[in-house]
Each structure stands twice: as C-alpha cells, then as structure tokens.
VEXKEVEX-543158 format. One record per residue (C-alpha): x, y, z negated. Coordinates in nm, 2 decimals, m for minus. Layout:
<drenbas>
DRENBA       X       Y       Z
DRENBA       X       Y       Z
...
</drenbas>
This chain:
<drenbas>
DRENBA       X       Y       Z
DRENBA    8.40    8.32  m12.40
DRENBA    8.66    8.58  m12.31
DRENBA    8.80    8.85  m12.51
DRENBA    8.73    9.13  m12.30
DRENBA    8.63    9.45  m12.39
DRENBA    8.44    9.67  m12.16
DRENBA    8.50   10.01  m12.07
DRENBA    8.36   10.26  m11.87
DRENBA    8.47   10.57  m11.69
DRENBA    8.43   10.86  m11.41
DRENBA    8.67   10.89  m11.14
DRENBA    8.66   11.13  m10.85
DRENBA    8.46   11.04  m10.58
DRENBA    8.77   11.01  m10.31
DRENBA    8.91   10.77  m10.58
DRENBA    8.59   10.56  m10.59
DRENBA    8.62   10.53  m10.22
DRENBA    8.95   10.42  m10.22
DRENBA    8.93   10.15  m10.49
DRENBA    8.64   10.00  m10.32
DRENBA    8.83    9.98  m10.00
DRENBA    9.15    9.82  m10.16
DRENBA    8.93    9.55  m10.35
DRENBA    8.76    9.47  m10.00
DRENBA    9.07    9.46   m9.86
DRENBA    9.22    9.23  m10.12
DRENBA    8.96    9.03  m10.18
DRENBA    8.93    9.13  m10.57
DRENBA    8.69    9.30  m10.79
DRENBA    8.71    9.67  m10.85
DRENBA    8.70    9.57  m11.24
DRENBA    9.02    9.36  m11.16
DRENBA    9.22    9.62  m10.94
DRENBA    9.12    9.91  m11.21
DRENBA    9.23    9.63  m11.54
DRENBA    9.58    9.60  m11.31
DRENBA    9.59    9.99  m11.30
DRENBA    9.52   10.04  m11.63
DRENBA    9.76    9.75  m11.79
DRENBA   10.03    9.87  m11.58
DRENBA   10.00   10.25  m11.66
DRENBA    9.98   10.19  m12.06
DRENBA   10.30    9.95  m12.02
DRENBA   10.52   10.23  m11.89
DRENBA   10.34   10.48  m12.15
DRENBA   10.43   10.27  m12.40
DRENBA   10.81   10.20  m12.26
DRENBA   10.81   10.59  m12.30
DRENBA   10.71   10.62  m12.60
DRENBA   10.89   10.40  m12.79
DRENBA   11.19   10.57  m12.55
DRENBA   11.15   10.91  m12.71
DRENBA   11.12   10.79  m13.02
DRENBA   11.42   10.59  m13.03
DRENBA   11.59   10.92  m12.90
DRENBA   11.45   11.12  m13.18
DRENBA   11.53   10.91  m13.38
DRENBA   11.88   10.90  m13.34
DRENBA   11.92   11.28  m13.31
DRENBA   11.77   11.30  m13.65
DRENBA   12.07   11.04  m13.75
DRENBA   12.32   11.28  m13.60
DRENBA   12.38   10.99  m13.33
DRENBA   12.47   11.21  m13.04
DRENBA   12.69   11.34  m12.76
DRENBA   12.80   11.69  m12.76
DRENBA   12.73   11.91  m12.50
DRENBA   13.12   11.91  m12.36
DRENBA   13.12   11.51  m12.40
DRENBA   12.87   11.51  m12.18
DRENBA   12.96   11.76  m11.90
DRENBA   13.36   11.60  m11.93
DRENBA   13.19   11.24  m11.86
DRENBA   12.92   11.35  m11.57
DRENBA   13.26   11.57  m11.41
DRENBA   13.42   11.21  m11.43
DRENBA   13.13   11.09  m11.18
DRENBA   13.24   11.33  m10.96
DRENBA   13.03   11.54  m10.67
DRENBA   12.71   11.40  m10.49
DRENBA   12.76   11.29  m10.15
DRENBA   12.59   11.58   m9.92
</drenbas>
C-alpha cells in the first residue's frame, strides 16, 4: 500500500479545462499532472524560504554589505547593453 495522502481542491473552471486537456495530451492522470504541480511549486517555496531566512539571519548577525559596497561593486559591472 502507498503512502499517499489525498487531497482535494477547487480550481477555476478555465483551469479544469486545461488540466484535462494536458493529461489527454500526455497520456497521464489529472491526479498525476496536479501531484507534479504541486511538488514542484512547494520545492521552490521552500528554496525561498529557507532563502530569506538565511538572509535574515545574517542581517541580525551584522553579516552585511553597506549600501556604498554595494553600489561601488554593481558600478564595477558596468552599464547594460541597450
């Protein structure tokens, strides 16, 4: 037996269309396509997260680069091609 837990939810109907479509078209369950969706989205919530945190984190340290370190080193970079 799998360790799955099921969950339910309401989408827009336009969305509903569309994920019906895309399984048809790629020969997978809706369940499947929306698991994909929804593993992938709270993977890069997560990244984020832990990101801002880690960024917090160090400005409460003191573990940061003034404001005219930082302007001096993006000058260094030098102007966008137009």
């Amino acid at each position: 037996m799998s360790n799955n837990a099921l969950i339910s939810v309401r989408v827009e109907d336009d969305l509903a269309k569309r994920l019906e479509r895309l399984a048809k078209a790629t020969d997978r369950s809706k369940s499947y396509l929306a698991a994909q969706a929804i593993e992938e989205y709270v993977a890069l919530q997560e990244w984020q997260v832990q990101a801002i945190q880690k960024g917090v984190a160090a400005a409460k340290r003191g573990d940061v680069v003034s404001h005219d370190k930082a302007i001096a080193e993006l000058k260094r970079w030098g102007k966008r091609a137009p």
